[in-house]
VMD Tcl script that builds the backbone (N, CA, C; Angstrom):
set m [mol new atoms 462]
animate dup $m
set s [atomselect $m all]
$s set {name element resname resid chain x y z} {
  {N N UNK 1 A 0.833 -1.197 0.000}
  {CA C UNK 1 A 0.000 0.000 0.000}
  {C C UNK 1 A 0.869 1.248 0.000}
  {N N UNK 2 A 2.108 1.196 0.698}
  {CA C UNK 2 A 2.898 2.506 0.728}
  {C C UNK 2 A 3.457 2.800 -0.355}
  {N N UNK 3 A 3.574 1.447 -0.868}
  {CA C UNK 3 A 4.206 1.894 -2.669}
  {C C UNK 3 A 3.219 2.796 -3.191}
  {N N UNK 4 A 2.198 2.782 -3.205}
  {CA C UNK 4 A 0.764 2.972 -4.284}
  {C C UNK 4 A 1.008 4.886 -3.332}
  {N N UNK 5 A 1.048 4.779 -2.605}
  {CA C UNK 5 A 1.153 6.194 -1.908}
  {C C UNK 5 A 2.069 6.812 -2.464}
  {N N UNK 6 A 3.398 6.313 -2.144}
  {CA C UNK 6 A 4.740 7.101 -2.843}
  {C C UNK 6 A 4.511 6.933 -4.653}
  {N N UNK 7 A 4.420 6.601 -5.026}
  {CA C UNK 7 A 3.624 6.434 -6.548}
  {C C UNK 7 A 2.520 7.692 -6.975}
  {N N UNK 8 A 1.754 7.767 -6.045}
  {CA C UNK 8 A 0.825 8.902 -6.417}
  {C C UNK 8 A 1.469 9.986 -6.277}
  {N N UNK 9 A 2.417 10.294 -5.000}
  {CA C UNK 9 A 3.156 11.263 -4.560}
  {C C UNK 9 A 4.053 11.637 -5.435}
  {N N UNK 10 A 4.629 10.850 -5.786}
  {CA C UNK 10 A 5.543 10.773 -7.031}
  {C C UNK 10 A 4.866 11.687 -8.087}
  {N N UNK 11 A 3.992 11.071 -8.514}
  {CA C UNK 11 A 3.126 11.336 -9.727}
  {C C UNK 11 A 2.797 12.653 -9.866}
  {N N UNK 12 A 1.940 13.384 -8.400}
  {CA C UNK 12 A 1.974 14.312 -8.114}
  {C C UNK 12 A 2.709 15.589 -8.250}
  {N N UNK 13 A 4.436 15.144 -7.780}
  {CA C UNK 13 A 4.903 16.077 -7.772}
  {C C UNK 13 A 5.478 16.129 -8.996}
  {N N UNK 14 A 5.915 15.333 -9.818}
  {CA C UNK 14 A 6.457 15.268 -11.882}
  {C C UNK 14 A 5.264 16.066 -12.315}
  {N N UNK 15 A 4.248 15.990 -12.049}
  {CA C UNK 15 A 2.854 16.661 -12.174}
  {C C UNK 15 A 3.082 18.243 -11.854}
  {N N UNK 16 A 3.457 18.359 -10.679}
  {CA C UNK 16 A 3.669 20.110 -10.575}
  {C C UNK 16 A 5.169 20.549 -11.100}
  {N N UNK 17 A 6.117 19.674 -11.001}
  {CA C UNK 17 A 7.246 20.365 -11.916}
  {C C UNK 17 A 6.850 20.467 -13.225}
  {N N UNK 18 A 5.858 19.712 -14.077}
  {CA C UNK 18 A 5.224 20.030 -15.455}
  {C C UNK 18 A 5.157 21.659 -15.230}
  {N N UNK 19 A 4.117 21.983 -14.539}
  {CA C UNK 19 A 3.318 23.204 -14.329}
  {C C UNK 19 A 4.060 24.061 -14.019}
  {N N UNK 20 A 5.254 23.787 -13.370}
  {CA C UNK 20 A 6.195 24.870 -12.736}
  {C C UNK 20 A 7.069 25.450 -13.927}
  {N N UNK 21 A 7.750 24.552 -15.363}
  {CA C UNK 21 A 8.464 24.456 -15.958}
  {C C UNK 21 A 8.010 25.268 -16.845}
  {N N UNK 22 A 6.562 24.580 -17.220}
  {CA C UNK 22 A 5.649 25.235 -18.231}
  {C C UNK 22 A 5.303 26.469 -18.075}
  {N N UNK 23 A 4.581 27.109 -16.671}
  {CA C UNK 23 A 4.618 28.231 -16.225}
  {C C UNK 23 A 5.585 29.008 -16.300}
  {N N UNK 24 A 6.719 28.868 -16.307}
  {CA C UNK 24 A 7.712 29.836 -16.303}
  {C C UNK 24 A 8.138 29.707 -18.095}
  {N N UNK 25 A 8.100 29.123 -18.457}
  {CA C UNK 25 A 8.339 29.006 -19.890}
  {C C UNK 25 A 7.547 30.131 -21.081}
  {N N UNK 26 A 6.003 29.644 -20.462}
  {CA C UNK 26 A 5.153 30.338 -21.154}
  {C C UNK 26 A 4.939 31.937 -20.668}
  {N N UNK 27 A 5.340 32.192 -19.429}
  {CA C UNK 27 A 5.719 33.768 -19.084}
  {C C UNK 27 A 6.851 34.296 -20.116}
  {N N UNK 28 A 7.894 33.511 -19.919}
  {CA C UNK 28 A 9.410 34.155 -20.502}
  {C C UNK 28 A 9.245 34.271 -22.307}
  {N N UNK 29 A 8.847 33.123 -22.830}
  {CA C UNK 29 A 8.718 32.841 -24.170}
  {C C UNK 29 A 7.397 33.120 -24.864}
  {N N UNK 30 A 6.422 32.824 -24.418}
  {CA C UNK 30 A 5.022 32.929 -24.717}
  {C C UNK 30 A 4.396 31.263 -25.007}
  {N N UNK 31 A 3.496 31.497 -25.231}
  {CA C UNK 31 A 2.459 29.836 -25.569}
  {C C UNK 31 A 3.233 29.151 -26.991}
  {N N UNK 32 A 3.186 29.994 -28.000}
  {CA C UNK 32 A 2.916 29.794 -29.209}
  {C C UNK 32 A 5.120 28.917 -29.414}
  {N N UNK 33 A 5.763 30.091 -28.763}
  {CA C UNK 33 A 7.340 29.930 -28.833}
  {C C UNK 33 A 8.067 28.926 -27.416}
  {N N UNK 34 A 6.935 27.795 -26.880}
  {CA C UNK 34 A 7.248 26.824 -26.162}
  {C C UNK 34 A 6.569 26.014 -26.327}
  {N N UNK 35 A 7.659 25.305 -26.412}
  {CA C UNK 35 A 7.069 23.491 -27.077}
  {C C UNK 35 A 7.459 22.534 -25.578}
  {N N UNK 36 A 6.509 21.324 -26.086}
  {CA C UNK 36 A 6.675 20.306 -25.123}
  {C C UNK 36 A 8.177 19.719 -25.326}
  {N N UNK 37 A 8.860 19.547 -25.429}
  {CA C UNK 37 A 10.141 19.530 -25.626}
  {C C UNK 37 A 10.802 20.498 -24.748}
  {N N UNK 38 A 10.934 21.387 -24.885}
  {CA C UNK 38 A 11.407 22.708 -23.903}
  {C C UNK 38 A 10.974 22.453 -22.481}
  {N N UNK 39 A 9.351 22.236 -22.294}
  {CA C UNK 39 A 9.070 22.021 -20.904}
  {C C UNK 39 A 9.319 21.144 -20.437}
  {N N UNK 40 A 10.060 19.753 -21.046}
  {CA C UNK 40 A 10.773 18.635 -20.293}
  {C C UNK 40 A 12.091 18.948 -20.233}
  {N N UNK 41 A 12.811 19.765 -21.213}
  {CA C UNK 41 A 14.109 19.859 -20.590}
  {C C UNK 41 A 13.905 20.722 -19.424}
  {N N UNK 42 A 13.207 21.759 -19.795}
  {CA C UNK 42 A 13.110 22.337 -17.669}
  {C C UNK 42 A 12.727 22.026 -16.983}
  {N N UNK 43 A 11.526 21.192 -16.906}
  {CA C UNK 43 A 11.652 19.691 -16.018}
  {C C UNK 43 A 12.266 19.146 -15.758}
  {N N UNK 44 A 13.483 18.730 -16.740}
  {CA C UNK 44 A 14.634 17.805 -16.236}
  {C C UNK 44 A 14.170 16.047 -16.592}
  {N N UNK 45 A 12.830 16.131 -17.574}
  {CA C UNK 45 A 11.739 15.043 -17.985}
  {C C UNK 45 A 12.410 14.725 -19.517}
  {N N UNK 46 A 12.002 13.292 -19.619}
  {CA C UNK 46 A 12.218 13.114 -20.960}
  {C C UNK 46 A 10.434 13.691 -21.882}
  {N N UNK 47 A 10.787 13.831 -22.926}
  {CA C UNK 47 A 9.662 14.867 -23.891}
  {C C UNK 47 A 8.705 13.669 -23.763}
  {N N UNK 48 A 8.450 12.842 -23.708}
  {CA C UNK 48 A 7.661 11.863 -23.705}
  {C C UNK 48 A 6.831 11.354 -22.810}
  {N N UNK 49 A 7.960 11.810 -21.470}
  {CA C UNK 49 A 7.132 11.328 -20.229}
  {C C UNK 49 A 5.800 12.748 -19.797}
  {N N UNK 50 A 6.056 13.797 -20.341}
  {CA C UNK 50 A 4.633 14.518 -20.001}
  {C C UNK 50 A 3.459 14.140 -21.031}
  {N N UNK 51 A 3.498 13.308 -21.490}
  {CA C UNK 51 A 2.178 12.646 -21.669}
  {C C UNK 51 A 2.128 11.635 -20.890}
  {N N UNK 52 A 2.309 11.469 -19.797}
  {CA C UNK 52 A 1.765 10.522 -18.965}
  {C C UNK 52 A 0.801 11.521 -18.014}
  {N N UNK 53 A 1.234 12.840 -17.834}
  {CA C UNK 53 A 0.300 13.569 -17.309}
  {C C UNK 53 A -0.250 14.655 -17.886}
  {N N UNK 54 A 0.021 14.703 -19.041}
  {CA C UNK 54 A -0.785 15.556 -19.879}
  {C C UNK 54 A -1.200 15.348 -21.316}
  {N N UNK 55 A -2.759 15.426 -22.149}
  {CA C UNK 55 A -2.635 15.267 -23.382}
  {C C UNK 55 A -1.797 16.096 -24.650}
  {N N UNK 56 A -1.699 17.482 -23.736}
  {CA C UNK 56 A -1.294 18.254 -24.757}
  {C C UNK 56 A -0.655 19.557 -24.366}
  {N N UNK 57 A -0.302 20.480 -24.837}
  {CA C UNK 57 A 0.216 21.662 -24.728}
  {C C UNK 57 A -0.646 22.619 -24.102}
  {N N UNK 58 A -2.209 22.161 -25.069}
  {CA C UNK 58 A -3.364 23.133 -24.393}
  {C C UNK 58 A -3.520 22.764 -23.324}
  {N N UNK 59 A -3.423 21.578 -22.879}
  {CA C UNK 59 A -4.102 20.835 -21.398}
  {C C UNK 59 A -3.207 21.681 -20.228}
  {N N UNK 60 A -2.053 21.319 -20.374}
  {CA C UNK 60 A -1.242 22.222 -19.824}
  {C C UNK 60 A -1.312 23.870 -19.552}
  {N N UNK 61 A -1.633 24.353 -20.930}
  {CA C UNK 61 A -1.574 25.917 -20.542}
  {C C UNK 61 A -2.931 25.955 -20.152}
  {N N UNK 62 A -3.795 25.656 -20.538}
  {CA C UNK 62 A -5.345 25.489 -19.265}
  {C C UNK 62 A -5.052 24.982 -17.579}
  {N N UNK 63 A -4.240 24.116 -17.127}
  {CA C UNK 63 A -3.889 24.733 -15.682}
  {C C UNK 63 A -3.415 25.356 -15.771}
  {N N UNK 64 A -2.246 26.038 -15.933}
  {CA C UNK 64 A -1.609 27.403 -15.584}
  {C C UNK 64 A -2.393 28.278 -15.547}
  {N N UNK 65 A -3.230 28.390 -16.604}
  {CA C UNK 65 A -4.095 29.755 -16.622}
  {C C UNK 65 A -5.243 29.584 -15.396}
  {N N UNK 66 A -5.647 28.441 -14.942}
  {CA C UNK 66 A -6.388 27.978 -13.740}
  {C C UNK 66 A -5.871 28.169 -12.944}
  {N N UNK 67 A -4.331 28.043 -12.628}
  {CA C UNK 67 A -4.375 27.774 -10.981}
  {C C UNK 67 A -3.905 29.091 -10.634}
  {N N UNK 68 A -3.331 29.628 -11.950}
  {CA C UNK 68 A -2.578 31.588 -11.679}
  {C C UNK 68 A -4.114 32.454 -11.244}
  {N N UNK 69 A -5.034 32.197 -11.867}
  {CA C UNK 69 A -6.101 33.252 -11.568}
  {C C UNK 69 A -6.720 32.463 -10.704}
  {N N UNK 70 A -7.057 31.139 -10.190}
  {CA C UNK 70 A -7.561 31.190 -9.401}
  {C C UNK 70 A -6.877 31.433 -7.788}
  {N N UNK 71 A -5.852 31.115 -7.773}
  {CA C UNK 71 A -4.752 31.256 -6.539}
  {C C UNK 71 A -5.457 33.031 -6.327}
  {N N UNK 72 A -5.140 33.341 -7.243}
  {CA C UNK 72 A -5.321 35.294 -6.969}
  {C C UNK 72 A -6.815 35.391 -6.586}
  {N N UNK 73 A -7.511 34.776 -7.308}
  {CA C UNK 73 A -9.053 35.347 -6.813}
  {C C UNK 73 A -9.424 34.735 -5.557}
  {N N UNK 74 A -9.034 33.205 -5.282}
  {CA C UNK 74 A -9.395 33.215 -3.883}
  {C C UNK 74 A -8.671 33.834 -2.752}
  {N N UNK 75 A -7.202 34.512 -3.088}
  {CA C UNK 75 A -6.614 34.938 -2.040}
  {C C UNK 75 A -7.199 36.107 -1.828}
  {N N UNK 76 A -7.676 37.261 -3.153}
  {CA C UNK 76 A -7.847 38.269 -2.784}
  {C C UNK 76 A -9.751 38.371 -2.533}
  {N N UNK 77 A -10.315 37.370 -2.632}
  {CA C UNK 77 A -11.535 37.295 -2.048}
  {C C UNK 77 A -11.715 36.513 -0.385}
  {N N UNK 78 A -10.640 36.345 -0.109}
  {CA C UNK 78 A -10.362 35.627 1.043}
  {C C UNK 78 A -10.170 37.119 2.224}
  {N N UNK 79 A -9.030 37.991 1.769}
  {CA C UNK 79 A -8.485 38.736 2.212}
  {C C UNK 79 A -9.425 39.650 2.409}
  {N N UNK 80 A -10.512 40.008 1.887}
  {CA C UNK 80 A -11.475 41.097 1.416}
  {C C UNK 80 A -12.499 40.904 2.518}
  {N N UNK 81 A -12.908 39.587 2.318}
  {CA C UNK 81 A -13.938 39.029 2.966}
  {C C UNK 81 A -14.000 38.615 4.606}
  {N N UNK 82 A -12.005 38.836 5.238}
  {CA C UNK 82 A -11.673 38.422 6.130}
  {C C UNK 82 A -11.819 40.215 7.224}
  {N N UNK 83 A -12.136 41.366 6.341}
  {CA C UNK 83 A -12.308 42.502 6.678}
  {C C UNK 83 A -13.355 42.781 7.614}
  {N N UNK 84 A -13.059 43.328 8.754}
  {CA C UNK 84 A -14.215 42.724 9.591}
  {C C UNK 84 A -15.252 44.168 9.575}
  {N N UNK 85 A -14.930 45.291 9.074}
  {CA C UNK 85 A -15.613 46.204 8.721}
  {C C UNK 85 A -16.379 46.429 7.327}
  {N N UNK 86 A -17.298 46.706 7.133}
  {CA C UNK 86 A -17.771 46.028 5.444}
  {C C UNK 86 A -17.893 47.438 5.013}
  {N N UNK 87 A -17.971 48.750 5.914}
  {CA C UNK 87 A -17.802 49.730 4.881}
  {C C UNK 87 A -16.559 50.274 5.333}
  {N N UNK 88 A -15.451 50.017 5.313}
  {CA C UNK 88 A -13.753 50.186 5.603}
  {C C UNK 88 A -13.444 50.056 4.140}
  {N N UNK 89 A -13.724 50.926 3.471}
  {CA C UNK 89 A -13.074 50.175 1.712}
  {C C UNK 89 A -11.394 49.976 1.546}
  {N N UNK 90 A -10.917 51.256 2.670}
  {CA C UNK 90 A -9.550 51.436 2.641}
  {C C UNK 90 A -9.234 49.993 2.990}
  {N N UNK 91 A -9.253 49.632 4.227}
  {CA C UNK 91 A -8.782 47.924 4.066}
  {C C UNK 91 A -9.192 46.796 3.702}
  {N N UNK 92 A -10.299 47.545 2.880}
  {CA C UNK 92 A -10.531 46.267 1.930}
  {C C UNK 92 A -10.110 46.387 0.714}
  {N N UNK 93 A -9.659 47.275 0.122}
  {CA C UNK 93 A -9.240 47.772 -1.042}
  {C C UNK 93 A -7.630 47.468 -0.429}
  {N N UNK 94 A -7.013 47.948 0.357}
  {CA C UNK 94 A -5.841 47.494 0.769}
  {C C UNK 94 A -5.087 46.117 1.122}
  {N N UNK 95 A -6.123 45.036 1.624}
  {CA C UNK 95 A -6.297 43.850 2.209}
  {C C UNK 95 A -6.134 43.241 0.363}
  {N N UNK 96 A -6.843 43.813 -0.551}
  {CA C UNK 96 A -6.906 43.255 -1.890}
  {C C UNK 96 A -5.761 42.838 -2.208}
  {N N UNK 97 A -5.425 44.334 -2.618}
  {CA C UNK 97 A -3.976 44.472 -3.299}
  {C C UNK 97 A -2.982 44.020 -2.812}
  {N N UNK 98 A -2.836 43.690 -1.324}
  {CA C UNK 98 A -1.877 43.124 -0.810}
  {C C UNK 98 A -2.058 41.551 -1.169}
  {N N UNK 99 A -3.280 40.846 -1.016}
  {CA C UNK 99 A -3.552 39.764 -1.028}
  {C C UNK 99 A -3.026 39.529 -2.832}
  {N N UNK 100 A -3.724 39.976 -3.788}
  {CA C UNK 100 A -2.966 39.831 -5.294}
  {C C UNK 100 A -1.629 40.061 -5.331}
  {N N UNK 101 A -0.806 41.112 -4.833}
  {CA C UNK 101 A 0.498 41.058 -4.740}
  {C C UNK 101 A 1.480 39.912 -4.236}
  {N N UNK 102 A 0.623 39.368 -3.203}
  {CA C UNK 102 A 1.292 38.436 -2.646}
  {C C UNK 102 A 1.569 37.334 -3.413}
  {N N UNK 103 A -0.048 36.711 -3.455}
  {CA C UNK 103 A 0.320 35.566 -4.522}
  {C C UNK 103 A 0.994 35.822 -5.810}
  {N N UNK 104 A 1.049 37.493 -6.673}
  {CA C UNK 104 A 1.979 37.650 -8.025}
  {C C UNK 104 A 3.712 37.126 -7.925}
  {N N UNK 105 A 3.931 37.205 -6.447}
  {CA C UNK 105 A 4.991 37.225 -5.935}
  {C C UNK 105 A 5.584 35.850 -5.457}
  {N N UNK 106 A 4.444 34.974 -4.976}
  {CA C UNK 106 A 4.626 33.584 -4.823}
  {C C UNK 106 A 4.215 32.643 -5.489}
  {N N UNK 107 A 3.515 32.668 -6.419}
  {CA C UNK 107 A 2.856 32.265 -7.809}
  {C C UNK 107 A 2.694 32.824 -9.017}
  {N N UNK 108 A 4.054 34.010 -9.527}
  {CA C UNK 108 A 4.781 34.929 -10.020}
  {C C UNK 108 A 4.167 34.187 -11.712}
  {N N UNK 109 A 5.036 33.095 -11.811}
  {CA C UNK 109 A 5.198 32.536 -13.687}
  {C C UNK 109 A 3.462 32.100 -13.824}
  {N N UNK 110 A 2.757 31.399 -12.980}
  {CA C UNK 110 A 1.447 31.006 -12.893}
  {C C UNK 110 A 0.377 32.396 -13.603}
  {N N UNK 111 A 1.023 32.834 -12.258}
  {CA C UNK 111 A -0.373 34.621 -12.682}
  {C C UNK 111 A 0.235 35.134 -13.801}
  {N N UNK 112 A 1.834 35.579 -13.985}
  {CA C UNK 112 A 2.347 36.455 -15.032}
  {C C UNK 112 A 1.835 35.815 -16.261}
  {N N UNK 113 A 2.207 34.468 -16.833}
  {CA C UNK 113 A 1.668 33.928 -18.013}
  {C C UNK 113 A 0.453 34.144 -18.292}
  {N N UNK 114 A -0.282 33.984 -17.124}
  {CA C UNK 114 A -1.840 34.046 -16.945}
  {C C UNK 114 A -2.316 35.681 -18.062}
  {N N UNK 115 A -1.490 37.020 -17.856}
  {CA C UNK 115 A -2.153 38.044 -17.707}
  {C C UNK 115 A -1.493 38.234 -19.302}
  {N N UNK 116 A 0.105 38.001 -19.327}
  {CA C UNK 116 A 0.776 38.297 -20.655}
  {C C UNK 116 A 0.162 37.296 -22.058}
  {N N UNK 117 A 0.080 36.495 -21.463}
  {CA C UNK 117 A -1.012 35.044 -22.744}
  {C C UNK 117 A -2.039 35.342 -23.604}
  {N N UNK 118 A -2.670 35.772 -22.207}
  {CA C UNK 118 A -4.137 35.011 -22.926}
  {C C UNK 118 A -4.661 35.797 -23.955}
  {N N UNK 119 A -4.549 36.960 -24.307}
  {CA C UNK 119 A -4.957 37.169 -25.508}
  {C C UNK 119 A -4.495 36.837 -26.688}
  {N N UNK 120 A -3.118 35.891 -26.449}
  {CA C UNK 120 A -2.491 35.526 -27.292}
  {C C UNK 120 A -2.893 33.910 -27.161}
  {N N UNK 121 A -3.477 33.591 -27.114}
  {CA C UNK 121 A -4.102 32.055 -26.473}
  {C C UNK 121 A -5.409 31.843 -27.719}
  {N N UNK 122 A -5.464 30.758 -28.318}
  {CA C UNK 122 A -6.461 30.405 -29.156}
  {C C UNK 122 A -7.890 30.757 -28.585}
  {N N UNK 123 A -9.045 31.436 -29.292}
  {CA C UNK 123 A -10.193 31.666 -28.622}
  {C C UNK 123 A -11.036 30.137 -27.922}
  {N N UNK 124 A -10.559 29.082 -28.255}
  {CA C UNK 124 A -10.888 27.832 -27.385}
  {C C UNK 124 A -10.259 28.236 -26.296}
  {N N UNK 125 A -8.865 28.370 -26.145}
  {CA C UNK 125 A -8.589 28.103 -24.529}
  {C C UNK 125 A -8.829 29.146 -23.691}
  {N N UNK 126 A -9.268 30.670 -23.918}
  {CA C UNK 126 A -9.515 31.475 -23.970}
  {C C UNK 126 A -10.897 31.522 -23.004}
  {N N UNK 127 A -11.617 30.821 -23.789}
  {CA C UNK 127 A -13.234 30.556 -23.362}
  {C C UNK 127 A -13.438 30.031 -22.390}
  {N N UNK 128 A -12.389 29.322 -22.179}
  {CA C UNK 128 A -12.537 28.027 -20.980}
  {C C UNK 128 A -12.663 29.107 -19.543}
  {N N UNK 129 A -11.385 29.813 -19.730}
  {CA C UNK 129 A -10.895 30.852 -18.809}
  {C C UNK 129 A -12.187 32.294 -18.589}
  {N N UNK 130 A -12.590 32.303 -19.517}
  {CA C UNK 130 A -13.566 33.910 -19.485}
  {C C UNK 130 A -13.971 34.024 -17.935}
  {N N UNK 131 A -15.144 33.012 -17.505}
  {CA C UNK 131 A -15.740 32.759 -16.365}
  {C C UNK 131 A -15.128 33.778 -15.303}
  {N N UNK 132 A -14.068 32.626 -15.095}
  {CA C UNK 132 A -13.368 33.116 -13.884}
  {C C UNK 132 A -12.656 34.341 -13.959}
  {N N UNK 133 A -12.003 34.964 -15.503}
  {CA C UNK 133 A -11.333 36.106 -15.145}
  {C C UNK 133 A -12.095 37.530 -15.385}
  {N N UNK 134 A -13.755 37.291 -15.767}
  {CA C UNK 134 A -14.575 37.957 -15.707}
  {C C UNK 134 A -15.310 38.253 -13.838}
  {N N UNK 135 A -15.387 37.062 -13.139}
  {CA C UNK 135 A -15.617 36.738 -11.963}
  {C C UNK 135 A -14.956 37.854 -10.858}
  {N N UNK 136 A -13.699 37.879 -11.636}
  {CA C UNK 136 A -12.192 38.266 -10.547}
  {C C UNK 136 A -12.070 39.794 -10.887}
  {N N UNK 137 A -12.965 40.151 -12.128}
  {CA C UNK 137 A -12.537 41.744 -12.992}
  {C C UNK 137 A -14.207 42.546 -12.332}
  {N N UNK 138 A -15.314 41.275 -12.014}
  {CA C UNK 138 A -16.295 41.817 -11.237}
  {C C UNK 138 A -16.194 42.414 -9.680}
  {N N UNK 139 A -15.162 41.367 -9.282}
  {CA C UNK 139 A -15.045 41.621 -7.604}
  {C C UNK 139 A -14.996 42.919 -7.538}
  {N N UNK 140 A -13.591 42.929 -8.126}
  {CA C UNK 140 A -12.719 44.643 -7.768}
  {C C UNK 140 A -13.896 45.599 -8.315}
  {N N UNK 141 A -14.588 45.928 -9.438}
  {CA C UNK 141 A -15.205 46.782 -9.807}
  {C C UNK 141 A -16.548 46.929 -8.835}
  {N N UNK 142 A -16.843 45.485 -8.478}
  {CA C UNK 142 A -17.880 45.989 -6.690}
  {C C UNK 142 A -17.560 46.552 -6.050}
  {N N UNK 143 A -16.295 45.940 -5.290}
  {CA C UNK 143 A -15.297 46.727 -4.525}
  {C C UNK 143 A -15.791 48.276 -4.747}
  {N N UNK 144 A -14.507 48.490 -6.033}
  {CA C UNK 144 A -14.531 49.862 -6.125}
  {C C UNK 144 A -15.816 51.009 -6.689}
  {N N UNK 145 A -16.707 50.105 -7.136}
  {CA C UNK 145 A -18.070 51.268 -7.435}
  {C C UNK 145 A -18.565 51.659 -5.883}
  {N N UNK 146 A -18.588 50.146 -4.753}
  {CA C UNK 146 A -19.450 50.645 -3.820}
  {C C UNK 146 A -18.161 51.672 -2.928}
  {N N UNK 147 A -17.019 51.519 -2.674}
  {CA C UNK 147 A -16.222 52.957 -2.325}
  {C C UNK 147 A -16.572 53.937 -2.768}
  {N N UNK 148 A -17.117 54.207 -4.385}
  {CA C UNK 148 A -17.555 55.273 -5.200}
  {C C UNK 148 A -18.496 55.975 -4.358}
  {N N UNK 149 A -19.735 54.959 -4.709}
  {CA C UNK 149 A -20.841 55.539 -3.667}
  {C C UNK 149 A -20.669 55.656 -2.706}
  {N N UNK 150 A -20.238 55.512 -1.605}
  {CA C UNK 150 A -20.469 55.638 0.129}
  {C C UNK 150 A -19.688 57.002 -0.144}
  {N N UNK 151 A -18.394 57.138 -1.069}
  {CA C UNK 151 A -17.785 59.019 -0.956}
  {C C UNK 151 A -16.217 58.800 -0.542}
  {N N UNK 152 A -15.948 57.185 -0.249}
  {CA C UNK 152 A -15.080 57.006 -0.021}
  {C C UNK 152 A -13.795 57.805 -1.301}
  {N N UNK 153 A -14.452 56.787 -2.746}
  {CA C UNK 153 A -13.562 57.124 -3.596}
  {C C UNK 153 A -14.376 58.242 -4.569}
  {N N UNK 154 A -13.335 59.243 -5.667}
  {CA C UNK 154 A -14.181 60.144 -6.163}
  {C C UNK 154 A -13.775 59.790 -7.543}
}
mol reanalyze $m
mol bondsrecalc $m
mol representation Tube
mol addrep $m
């Protein structure tokens, strides 16, 4: 049974050096000028073995673009929501930006690819993503309309 554990674990983590490799790849180079080839040599993977955890290039840049915007939207809806004053916009507007900064900073190649890409990203993979980075472009503009109104912001 402990094999089958260290096996998944295993699996797991060849699984996030994919994402880590790829992520930073597709920040520095773009989608279109990184190939699966490239993301196993920065893996340190043979080109072959990321199809054991991935079908494709798109599959791949669809987490990145998942886990960069979502890491940010739940941190900075976490941070917002953890505000124990609800008309304080200053620290919730502050609590934000710190909370997005943070994760840009600790999930840097994830979010950066995320923001420099996607318009450069086929309108399929594109679509997949709208949801959520429409979701995350709603928060802040609540945020900041209802500061508007209360007189906070002008």
């Amino acid at each position: 049974m402990s094999d089958d554990k260290n096996t998944v674990r295993k699996s797991d983590r060849t699984r996030q050096t994919i994402l880590n490799a790829a992520a930073k790849l597709f920040k520095e180079r773009g989608y279109t000028a990184t190939t699966l080839r490239d993301v196993a040599d920065e893996a340190g993977l043979k080109a072959g073995s990321i199809y054991y955890h991935f079908a494709s290039k798109d599959e791949i840049m669809d987490e990145v673009l998942d886990t960069g915007l979502r890491a940010v939207s739940e941190a900075v809806n976490e941070a917002i929501g953890a505000c124990e004053d609800e008309s304080d916009y200053l620290a919730m507007i502050e609590a934000g930006v710190h909370a997005h900064l943070k994760v840009l900073f600790t999930q840097g190649d994830f979010v950066s690819a995320n923001i420099r890409l996607y318009n450069q990203l086929p309108i399929e993979i594109q679509e997949r993503h709208h949801t959520l980075r429409r979701e995350y472009g709603k928060m802040w503009d609540t945020l900041l309309l209802n500061a508007q109104k209360s007189g906070f912001l002008h």
